[in-house]
C-alpha positions as CSV (number, residue, x, y, z in Angstrom):
1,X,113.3,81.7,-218.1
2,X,112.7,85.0,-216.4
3,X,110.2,86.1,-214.6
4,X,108.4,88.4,-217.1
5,X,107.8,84.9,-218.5
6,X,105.0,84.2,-215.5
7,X,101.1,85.3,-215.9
8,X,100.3,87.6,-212.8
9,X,98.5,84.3,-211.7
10,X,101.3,82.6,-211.2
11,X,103.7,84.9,-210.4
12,X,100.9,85.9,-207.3
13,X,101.1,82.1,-206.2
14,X,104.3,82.1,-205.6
15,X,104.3,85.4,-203.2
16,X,101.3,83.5,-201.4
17,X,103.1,80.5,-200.6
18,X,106.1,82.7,-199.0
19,X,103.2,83.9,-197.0
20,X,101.9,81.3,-195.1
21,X,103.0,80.0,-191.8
22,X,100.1,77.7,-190.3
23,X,101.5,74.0,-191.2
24,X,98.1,73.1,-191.9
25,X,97.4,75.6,-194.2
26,X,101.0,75.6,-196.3
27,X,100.2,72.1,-197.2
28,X,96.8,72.5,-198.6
29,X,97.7,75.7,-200.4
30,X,101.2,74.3,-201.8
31,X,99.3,71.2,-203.6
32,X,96.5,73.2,-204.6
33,X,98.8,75.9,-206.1
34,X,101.6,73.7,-207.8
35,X,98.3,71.8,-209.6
36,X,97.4,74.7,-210.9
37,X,100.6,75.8,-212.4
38,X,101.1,73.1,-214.3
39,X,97.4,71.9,-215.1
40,X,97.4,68.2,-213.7
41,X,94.3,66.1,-212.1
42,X,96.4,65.3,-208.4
43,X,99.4,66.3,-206.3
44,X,101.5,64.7,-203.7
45,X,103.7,65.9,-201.1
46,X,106.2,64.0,-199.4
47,X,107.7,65.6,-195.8
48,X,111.0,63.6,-195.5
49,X,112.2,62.9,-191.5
50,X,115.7,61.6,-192.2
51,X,116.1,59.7,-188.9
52,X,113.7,56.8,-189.7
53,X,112.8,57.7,-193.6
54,X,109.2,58.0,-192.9
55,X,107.3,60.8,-194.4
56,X,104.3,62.8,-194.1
57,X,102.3,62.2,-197.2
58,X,99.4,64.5,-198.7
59,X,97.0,63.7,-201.2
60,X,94.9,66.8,-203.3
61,X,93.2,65.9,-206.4
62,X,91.0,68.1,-208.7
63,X,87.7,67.9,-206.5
64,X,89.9,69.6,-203.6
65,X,90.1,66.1,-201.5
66,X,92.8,66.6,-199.6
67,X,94.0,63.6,-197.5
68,X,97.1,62.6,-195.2
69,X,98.9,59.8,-193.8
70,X,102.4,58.6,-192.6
71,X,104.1,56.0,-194.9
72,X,107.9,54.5,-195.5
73,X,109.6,56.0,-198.4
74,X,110.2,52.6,-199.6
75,X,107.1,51.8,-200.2
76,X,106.4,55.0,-202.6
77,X,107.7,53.6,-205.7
78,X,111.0,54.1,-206.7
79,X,110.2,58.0,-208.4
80,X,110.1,59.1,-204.5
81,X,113.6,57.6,-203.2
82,X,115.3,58.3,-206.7
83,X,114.8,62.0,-206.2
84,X,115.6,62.2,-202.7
85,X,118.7,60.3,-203.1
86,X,120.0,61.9,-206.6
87,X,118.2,65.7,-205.0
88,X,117.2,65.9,-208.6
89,X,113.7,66.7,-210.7
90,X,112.5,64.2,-212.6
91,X,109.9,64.1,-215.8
92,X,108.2,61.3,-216.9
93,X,105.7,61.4,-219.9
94,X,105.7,57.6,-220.7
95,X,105.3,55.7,-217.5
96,X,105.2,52.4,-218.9
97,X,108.8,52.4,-220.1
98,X,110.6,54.0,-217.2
99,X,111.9,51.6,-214.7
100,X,112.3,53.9,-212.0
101,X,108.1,53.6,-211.0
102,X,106.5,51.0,-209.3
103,X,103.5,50.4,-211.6
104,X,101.8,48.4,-208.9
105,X,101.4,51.2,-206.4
106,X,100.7,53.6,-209.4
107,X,98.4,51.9,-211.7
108,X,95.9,55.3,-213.1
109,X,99.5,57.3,-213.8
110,X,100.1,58.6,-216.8
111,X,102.7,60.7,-216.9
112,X,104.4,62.7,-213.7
113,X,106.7,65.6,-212.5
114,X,108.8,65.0,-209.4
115,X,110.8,67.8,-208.0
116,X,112.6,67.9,-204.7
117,X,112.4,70.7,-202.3
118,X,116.2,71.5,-201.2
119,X,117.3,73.5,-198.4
120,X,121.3,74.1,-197.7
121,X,122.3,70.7,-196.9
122,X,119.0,68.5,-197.4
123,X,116.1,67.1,-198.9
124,X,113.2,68.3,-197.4
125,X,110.4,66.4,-199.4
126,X,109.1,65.9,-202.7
127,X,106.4,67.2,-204.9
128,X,104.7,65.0,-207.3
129,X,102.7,66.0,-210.2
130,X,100.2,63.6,-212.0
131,X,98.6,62.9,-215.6
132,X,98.7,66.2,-216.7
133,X,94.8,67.8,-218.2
134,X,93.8,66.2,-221.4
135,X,96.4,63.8,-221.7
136,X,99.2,65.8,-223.1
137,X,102.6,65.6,-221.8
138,X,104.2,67.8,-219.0
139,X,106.9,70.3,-220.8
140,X,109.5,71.6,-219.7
141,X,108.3,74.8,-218.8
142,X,106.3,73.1,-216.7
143,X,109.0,71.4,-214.6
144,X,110.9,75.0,-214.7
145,X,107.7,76.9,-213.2
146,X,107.6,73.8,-210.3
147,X,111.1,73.7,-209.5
148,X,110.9,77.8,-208.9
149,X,107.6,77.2,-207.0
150,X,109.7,74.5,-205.0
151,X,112.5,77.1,-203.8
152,X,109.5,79.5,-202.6
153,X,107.9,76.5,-200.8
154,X,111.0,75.0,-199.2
155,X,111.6,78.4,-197.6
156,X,107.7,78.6,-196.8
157,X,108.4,74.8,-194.9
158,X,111.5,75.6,-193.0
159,X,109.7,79.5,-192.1
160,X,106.7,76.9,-191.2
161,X,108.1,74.1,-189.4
162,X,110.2,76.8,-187.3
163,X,107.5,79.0,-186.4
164,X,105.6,75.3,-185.6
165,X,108.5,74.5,-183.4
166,X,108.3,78.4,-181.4
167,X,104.5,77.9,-180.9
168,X,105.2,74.6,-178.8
169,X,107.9,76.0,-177.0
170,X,106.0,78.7,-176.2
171,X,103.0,76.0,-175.0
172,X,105.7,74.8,-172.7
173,X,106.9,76.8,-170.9
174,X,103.3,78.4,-170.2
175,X,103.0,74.9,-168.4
176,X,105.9,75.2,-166.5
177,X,106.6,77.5,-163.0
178,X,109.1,80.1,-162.5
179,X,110.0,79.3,-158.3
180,X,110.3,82.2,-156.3
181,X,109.1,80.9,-153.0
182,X,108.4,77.3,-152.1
183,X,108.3,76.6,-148.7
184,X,108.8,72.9,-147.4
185,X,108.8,72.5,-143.4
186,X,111.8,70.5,-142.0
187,X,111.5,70.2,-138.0
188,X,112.1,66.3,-137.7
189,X,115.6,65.1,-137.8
190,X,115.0,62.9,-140.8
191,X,113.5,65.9,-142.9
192,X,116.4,67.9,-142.0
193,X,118.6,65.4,-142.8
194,X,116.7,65.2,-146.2
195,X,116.9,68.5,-147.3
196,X,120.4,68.5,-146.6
197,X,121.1,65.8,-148.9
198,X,119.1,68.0,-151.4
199,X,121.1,70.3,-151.3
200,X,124.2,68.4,-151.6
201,X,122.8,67.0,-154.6
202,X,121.5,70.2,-156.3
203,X,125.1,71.2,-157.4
204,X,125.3,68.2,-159.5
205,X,123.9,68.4,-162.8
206,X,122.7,64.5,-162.4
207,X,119.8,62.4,-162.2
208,X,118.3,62.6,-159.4
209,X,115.3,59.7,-157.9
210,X,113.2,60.9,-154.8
211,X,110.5,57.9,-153.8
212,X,108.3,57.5,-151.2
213,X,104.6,56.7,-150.3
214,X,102.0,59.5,-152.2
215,X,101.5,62.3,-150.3
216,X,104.9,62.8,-148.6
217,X,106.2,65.7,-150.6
218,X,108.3,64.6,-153.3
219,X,107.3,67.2,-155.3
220,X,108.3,69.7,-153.0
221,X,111.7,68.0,-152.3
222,X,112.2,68.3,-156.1
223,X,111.0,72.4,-156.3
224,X,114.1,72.4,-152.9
225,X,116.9,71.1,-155.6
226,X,115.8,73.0,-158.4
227,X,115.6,76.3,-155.7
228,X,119.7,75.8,-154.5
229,X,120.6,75.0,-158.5
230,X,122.4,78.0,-159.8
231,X,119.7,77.7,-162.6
232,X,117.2,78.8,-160.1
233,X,116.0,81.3,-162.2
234,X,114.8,79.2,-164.7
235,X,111.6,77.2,-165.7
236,X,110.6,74.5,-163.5
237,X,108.4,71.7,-165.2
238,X,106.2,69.2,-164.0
239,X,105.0,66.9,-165.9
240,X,102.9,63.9,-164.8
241,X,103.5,60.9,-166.0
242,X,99.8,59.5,-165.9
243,X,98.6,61.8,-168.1
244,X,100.8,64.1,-169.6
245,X,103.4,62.0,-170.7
246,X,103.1,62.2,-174.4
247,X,105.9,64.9,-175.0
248,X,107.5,63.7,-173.0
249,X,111.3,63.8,-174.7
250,X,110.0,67.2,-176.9
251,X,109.5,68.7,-173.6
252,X,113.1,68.0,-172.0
253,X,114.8,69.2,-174.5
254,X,112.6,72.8,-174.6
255,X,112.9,73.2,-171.3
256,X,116.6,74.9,-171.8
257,X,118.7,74.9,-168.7
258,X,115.6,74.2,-165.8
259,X,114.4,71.6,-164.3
260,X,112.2,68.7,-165.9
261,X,109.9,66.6,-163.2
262,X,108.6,63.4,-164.3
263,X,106.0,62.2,-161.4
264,X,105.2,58.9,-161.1
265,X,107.8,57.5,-163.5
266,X,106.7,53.6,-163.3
267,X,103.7,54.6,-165.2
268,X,105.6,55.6,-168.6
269,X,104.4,52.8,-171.2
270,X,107.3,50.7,-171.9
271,X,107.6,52.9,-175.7
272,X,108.0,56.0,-174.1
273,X,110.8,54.4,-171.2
274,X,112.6,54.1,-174.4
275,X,112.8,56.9,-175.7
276,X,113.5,58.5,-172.5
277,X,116.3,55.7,-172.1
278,X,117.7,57.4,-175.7
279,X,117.5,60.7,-174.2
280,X,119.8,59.9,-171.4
281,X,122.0,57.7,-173.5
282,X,123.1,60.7,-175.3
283,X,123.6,63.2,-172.8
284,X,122.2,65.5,-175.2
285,X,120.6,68.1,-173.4
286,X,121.1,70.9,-170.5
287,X,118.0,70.2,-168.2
288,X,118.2,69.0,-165.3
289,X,115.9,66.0,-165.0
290,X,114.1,65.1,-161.6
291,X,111.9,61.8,-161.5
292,X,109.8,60.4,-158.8
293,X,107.8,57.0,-157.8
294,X,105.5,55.4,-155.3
295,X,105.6,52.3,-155.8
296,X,108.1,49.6,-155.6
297,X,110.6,50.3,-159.2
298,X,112.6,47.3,-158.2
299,X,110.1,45.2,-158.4
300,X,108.3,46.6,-161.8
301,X,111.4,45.5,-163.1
302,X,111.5,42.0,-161.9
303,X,108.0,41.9,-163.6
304,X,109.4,43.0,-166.5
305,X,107.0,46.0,-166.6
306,X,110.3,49.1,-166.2
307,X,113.7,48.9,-168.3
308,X,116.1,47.7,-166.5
309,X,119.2,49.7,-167.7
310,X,116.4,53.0,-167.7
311,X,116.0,52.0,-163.9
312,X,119.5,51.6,-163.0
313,X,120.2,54.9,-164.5
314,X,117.2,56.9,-163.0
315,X,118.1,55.8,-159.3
316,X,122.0,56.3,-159.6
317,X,121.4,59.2,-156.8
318,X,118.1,57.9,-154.8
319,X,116.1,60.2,-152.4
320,X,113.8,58.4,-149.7
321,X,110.9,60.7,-148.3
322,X,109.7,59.1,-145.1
323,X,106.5,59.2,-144.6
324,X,104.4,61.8,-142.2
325,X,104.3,59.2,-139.5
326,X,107.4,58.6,-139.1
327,X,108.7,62.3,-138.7
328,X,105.8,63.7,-136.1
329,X,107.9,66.9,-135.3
330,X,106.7,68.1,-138.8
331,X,103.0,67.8,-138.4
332,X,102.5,70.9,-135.9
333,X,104.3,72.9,-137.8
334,X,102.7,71.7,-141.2
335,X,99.2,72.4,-139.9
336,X,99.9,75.4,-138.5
337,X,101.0,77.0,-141.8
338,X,98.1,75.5,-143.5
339,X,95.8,77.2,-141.1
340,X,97.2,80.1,-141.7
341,X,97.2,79.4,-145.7
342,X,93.2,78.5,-145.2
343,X,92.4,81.5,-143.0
344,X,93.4,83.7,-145.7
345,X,91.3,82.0,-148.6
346,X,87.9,81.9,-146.6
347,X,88.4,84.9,-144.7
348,X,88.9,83.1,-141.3
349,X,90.7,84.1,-138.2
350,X,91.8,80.7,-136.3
351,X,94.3,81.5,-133.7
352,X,95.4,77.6,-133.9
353,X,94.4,74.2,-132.4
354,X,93.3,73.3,-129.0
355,X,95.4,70.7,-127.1
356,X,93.0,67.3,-127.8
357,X,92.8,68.0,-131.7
358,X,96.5,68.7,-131.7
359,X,96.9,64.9,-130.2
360,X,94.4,63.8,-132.7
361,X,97.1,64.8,-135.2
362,X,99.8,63.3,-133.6
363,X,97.9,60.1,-133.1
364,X,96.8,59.6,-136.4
365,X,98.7,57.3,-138.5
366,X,98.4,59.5,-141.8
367,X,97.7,57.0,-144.8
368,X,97.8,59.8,-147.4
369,X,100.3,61.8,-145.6
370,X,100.9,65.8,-146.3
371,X,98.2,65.9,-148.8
372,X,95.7,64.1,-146.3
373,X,96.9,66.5,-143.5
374,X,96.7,69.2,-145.9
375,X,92.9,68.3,-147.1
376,X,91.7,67.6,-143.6
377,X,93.1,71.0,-142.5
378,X,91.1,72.8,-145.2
379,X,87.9,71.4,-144.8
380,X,88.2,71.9,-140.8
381,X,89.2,75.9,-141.6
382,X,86.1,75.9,-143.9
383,X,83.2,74.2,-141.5
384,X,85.1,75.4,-137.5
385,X,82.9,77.7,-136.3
386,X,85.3,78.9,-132.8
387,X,88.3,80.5,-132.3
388,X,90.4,77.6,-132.0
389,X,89.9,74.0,-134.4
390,X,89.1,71.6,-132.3
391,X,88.7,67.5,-132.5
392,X,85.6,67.5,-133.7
393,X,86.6,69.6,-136.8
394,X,89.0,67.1,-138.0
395,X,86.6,64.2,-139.0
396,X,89.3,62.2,-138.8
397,X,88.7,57.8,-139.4
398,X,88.4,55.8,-136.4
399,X,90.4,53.4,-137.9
400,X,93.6,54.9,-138.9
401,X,94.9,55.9,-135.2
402,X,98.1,54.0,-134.0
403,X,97.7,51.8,-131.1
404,X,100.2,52.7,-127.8
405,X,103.3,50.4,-128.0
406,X,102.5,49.8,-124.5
407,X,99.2,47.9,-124.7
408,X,99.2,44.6,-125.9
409,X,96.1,43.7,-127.7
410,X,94.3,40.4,-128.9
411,X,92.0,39.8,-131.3
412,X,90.9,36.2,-130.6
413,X,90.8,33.4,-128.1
414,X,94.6,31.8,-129.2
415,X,97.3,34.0,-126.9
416,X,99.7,31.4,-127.1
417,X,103.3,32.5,-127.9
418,X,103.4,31.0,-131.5
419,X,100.2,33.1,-132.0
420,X,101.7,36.7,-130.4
421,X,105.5,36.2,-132.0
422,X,103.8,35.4,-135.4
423,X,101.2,38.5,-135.2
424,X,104.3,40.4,-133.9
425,X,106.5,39.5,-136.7
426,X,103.8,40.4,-139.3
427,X,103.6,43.6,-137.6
428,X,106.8,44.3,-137.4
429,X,107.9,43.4,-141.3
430,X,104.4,45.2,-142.8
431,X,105.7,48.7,-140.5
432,X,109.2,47.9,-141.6
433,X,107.7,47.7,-145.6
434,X,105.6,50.9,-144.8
435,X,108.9,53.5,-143.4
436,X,110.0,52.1,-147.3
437,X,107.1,52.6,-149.6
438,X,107.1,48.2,-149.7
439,X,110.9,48.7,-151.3
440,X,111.2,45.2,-150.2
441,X,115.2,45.8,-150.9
442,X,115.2,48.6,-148.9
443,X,113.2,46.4,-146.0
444,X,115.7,43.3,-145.8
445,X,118.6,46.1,-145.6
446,X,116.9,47.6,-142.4
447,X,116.0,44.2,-140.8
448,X,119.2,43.0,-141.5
449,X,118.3,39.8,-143.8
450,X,118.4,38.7,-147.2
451,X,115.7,40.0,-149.8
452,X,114.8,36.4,-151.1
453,X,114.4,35.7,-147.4
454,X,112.1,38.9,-146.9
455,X,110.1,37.5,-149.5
456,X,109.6,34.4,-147.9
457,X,109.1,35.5,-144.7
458,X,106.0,37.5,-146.6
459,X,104.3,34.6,-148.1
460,X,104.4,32.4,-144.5
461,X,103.0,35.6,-143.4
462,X,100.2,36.3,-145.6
463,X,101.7,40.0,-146.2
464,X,100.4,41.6,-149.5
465,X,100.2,45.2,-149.9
């Protein structure tokens, strides 16, 4: 057949389909054109994923319905598979007698087309044409005109599916950061010594784990690696695992050589620790990945609520931010530049902090760390009213200021020794739990004791977190 044989209807489908490039779109139009070609009351399409053999199928019938779901080749009838696995076209005009179809699924067919939409090296679906208008057979024009419409529409897929593919690469990276400046202040020896492990580890194209209470900067520690990588230069990615998590694995591997952050890693659904478990397994990709938690991992796995293997694998090369009370040198310095940071967004003109709010600072034991530091700062920039913030500004809680280690307190009648050395130990093993984010393994390594112990100790105790 040539293709003087086509009306100019036809022959103008065919253009039209090389056309399109919205997925949505090619689907509708492909069905609605390859019905009209051959005359039939419905078309199917079948969008093959070779991996697990389940496909895309759409529905158009005469009335322009057009419909969609996912479903397992196997359960299509044996027309579907035969044609995917022998990449061959196939015309049936008596149904009845052709034990390739499963009647059952199939029972208003009369008489079909199936033609398979080939690329280079594969099977990309399947187009199915059914009961032909009036009852007549399909001929074998017919199944010539579909199988040319098929090589216009495969290329129309692939065209589709690629541009489909650039479109969410493009969404991704508009989400993530190119780094130029990040500051992070480091005047505390244990932030110092931080960073410097940082740094160590940024030359190593591992995994890297950085845990620690909310608030303390992990996400700063990770922007630090990514900064001394000698792929610096490109994307950096957050994502948060509370609620952007689900593309996840798509995202790592569009991220090309940057740097992936997963925040809050414990709160991945077990599905999609999985598939990020299969993503490391293979190796297969050139990001670097970054994850960080607040909460105990070790112990989400003995709960049976993280992968074990994932977790083992996540925390080969473990970072531990300290939290803002236990490195006081920084919080000067921290407030200082986010005075300076406020002063500038509502036009202010602080010259710093008198001498009592300062001590406030220092005194306060910081629950939230940076990020409450950080909020209290802004509000006191935006209500201060002198030249200097002072106490008052800080509206600090009452509640959350250390006691002296020199003044011994008691809260009832009972100061007997049993009574002070069991208040004193509970103290002791909660601040203990606190420098560690409650890693209880972490704990019994400082204090020098088992961790079946350390649990122990916890329930005579009364400690929960």
């Amino acid at each position: 057949m040539t293709i003087n044989s086509f009306d100019d209807e036809k022959l103008n489908t065919l253009i039209n389909i090389g056309q399109l490039t919205s997925f949505n779109s090619l689907m509708f139009n492909v069905l609605d054109s390859a019905m009209k070609l051959v005359n039939c009351e419905f078309s199917f399409l079948f969008l093959i994923n070779d991996t697990d053999k389940i496909s895309l199928k759409f529905k158009l019938d005469v009335n322009k319905n057009f419909a969609s779901e996912k479903v397992a080749i196997k359960d299509q009838g044996n027309v579907v598979s035969w044609v995917v696995n022998n990449k061959k076209s196939l015309i049936l005009n008596d149904i009845t007698n052709d034990n390739r179809l499963n009647l059952s699924l199939n029972n208003n067919f009369k008489n079909i087309i199936a033609v398979p939409l080939l690329d280079d090296f594969s099977c990309l679906g399947v187009i199915v044409l059914v009961n032909k208008i009036n009852g007549i057979d399909f001929t074998n024009d017919d199944l010539k005109f579909i199988e040319i419409f098929c090589k216009s529409s495969a290329i129309a897929f692939k065209n589709s599916l690629e541009f489909d593919k650039l479109n969410k690469k493009v969404d991704i990276l508009k989400e993530s950061t190119k780094i130029k400046n990040d500051f992070f202040i480091a005047e505390s020896s244990k932030t110092k010594d931080l960073l410097a492990t940082a740094k160590k580890l940024s030359s190593f194209h591992s995994l890297i784990f950085i845990h620690g209470e909310k608030g303390v900067g992990k996400t700063s520690i990770a922007k630090q690696i990514h900064l001394e990588n000698i792929n610096k230069d490109e994307p950096f990615l957050k994502i948060n695992c509370v609620t952007d998590s689900s593309l996840l694995t798509e995202k790592i591997f569009t991220c090309g050589e940057g740097t992936v952050y997963l925040n809050e890693v414990a709160c991945l659904s077990v599905d999609l620790q999985e598939r990020l478990l299969d993503v490391i397994r293979t190796n297969n990709y050139n990001v670097r990945v970054i994850v960080s938690c607040s909460v105990d991992l070790e112990q989400l796995v003995q709960e049976g609520k993280f992968i074990r293997e994932l977790y083992y694998m996540l925390t080969s090369f473990s970072l531990y931010v300290p939290p803002l009370r236990q490195r006081k040198e920084d919080i000067e310095p921290l407030a200082v530049a986010f005075c300076k940071k406020y002063n500038e967004n509502f036009n202010k003109n602080f010259l710093g902090f008198t001498q009592n709010a300062l001590k406030m600072l220092y005194d306060y034991y910081w629950p939230g760390n940076i990020l409450e530091l950080k909020n209290v700062i802004e509000r006191a920039c935006m209500l201060g009213q002198s030249s200097f913030i002072e106490s008052s500004d800080l509206h600090l809680t009452s509640s959350n200021f250390e006691e002296s280690p020199d003044v011994v307190t008691f809260n009832s009648d009972d100061k007997t020794l049993k009574t002070a050395l069991h208040n004193f130990k509970k103290k002791y093993v909660i601040q203990i739990l606190d420098e560690v984010s409650w890693n209880q393994t972490e704990a019994a390594k400082i204090m020098d004791i088992q961790r079946t112990y350390l649990s122990k100790l916890m329930s005579e105790l009364d400690i929960r977190r």
